[in-house]
C-alpha positions in Angstrom: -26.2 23.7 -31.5 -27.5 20.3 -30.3 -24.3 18.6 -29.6 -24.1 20.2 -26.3 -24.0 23.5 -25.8 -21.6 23.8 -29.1 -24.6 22.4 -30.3 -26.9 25.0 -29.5 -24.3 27.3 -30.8 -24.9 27.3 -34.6 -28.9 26.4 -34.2 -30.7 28.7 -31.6 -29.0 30.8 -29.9 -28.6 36.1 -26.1 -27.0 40.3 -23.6 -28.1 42.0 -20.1 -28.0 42.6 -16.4 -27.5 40.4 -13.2 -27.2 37.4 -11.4 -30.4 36.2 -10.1 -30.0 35.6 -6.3 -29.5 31.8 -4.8 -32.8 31.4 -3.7 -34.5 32.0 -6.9 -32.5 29.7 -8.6 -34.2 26.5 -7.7 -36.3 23.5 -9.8 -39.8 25.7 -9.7 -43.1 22.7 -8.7 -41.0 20.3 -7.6 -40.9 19.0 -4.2 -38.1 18.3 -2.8 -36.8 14.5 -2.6 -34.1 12.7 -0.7 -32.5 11.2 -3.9 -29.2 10.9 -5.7 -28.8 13.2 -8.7 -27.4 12.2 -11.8 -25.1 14.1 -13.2 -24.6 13.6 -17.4 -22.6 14.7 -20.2 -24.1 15.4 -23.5 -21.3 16.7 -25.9 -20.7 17.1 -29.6 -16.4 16.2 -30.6 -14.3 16.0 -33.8 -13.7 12.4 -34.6 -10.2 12.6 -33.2 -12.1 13.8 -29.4 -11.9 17.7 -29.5 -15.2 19.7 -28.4 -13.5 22.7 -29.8 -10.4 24.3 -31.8 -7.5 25.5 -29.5 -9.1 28.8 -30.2 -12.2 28.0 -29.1 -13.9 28.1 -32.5 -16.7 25.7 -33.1 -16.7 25.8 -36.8 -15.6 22.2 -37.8 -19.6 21.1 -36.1 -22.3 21.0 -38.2 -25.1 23.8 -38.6 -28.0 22.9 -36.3 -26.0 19.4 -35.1 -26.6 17.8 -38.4 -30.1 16.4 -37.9 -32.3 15.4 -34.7 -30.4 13.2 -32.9 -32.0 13.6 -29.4 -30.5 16.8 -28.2 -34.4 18.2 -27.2 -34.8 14.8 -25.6 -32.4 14.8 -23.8 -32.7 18.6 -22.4 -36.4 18.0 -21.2 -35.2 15.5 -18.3 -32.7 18.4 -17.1 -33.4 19.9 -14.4 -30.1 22.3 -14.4 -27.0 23.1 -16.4 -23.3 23.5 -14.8 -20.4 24.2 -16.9 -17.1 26.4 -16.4 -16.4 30.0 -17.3 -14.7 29.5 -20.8 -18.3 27.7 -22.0 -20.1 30.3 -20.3 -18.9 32.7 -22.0 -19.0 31.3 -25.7 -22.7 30.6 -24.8 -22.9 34.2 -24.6 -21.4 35.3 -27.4 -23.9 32.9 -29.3 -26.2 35.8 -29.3 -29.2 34.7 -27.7 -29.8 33.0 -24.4 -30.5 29.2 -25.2 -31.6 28.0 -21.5 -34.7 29.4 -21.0 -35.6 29.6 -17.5 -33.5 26.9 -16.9 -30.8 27.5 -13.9 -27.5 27.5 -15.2 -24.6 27.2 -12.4 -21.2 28.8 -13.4 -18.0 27.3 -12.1 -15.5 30.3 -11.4 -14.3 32.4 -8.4 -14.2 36.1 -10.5 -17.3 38.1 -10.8 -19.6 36.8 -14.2 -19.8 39.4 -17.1 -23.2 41.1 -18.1 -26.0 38.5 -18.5 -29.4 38.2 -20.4 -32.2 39.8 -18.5 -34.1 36.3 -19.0 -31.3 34.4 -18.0 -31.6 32.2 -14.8 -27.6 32.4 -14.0 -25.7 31.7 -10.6 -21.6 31.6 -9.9 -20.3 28.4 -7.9 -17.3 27.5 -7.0 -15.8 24.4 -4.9 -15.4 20.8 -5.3 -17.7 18.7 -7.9 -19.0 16.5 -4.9 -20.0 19.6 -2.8 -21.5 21.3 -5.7 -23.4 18.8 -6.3 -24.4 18.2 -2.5 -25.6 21.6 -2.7 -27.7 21.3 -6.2 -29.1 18.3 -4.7 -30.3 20.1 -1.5 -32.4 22.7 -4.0 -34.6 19.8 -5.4 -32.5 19.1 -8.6 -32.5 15.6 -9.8 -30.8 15.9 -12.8 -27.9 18.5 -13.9 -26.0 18.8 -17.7 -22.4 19.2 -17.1 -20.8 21.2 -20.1 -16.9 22.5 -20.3 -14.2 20.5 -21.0 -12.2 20.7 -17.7 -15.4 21.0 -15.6 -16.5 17.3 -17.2 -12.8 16.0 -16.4 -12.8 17.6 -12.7 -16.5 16.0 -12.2 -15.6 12.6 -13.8 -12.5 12.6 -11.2 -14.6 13.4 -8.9 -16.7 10.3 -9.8 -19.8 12.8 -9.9 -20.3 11.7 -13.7 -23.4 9.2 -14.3 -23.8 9.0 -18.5 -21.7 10.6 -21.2 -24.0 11.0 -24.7 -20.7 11.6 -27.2 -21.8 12.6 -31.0 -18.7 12.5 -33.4 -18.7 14.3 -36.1 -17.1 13.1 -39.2 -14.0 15.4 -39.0 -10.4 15.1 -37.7 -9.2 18.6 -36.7 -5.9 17.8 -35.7 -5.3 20.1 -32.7 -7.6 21.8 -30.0 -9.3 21.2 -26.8 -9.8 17.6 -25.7 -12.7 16.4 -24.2 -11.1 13.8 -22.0 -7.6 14.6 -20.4 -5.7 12.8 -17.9 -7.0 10.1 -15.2 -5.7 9.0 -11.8 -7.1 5.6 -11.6 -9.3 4.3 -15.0 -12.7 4.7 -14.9 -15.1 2.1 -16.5 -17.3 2.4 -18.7 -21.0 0.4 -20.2 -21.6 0.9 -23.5 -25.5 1.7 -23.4 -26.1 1.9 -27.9 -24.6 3.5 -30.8 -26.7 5.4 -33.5 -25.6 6.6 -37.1 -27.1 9.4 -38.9 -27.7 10.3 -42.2 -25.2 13.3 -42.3 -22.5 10.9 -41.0 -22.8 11.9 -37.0 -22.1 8.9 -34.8 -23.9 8.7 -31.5 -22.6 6.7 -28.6 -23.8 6.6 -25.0 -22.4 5.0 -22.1 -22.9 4.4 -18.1 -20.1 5.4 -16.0 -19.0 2.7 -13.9 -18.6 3.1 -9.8 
């Protein structure tokens, strides 16, 4: 569905064989630069700030996000996805692989289940800044981080740049928050806010250093 990848779940959506090794994971005609790569979130919630029930069940999101509201945008400047083995594996029970060739990194330490032949899929683990030091060695600029404890581990981490939230017009009550506890507050510019016709309300901020 296109608020997030739980977007992706309900509007496009994969079953197959292996990881593709390290070095053929990389951002393909692009040369190399010395820059800082931004790291954003991108992420569909219940009005009451759960990206899923405690089951993991996505239901309470709307069909195909709703409407546009910038989700294809938004993918065309990323270079690479990252997210944690819980979202990794409801992307692939969505039934069809939704990245493309895109690289996707997958945050765990146990060996990744059966993948799409198409799918561009490599297993990380370590700390955000070190994953990102290595990303940014391989060329890529930007990266879409996905997962609810992988965004609160990078955001610790201070590795988070801009955080798109779409709420959808729903309290659920109970399940998996996106935001969980913080050491010191982190500070935030409110960037614009966008209603839509089927009541989804947009927001996107800058994440203050």
């Amino acid at each position: 569905m296109s608020l997030g990848t739980r977007g992706l779940l309900l509007c496009e959506l994969r079953v197959g064989c292996r990881v593709k090794p390290p070095e053929l994971i990389s951002v393909s005609n692009r040369q190399r630069k010395n820059t800082a790569m931004k790291a954003s979130v991108f992420i569909g919630t219940s009005l009451d700030g759960f990206i899923a029930r405690t089951n993991g069940e996505l239901d309470f999101l709307h069909e195909g996000g709703g409407e546009a509201h910038g989700y294809d945008e938004f993918i065309a400047t990323v270079d690479a996805f990252v997210m944690g083995r819980n979202t990794f594996e409801t992307v692939l029970g969505f039934g069809s692989w939704p990245y493309g060739e895109k690289p996707v990194f997958v945050l765990s330490t146990r060996p990744l289940p059966t993948l799409p032949p198409e799918a561009a899929v490599e297993q990380l683990s370590g700390e955000p800044a070190e994953i990102v030091s290595t990303l940014a060695e391989r060329g890529i600029e930007h990266i879409y981080v996905d997962g609810g404890i992988t965004i609160q581990r990078f955001l610790q981490a201070g590795m988070i740049h801009r955080i798109i939230v779409t709420r959808v017009p729903v309290l659920i009550g109970t399940g998996i928050p996106l935001f969980g506890p913080l050491q010191n507050d982190i500070k935030l510019e409110h960037i614009r806010t966008e209603h839509y016709k089927s009541g989804l309300v947009q927001s996107e901020y800058a994440v203050g250093t």
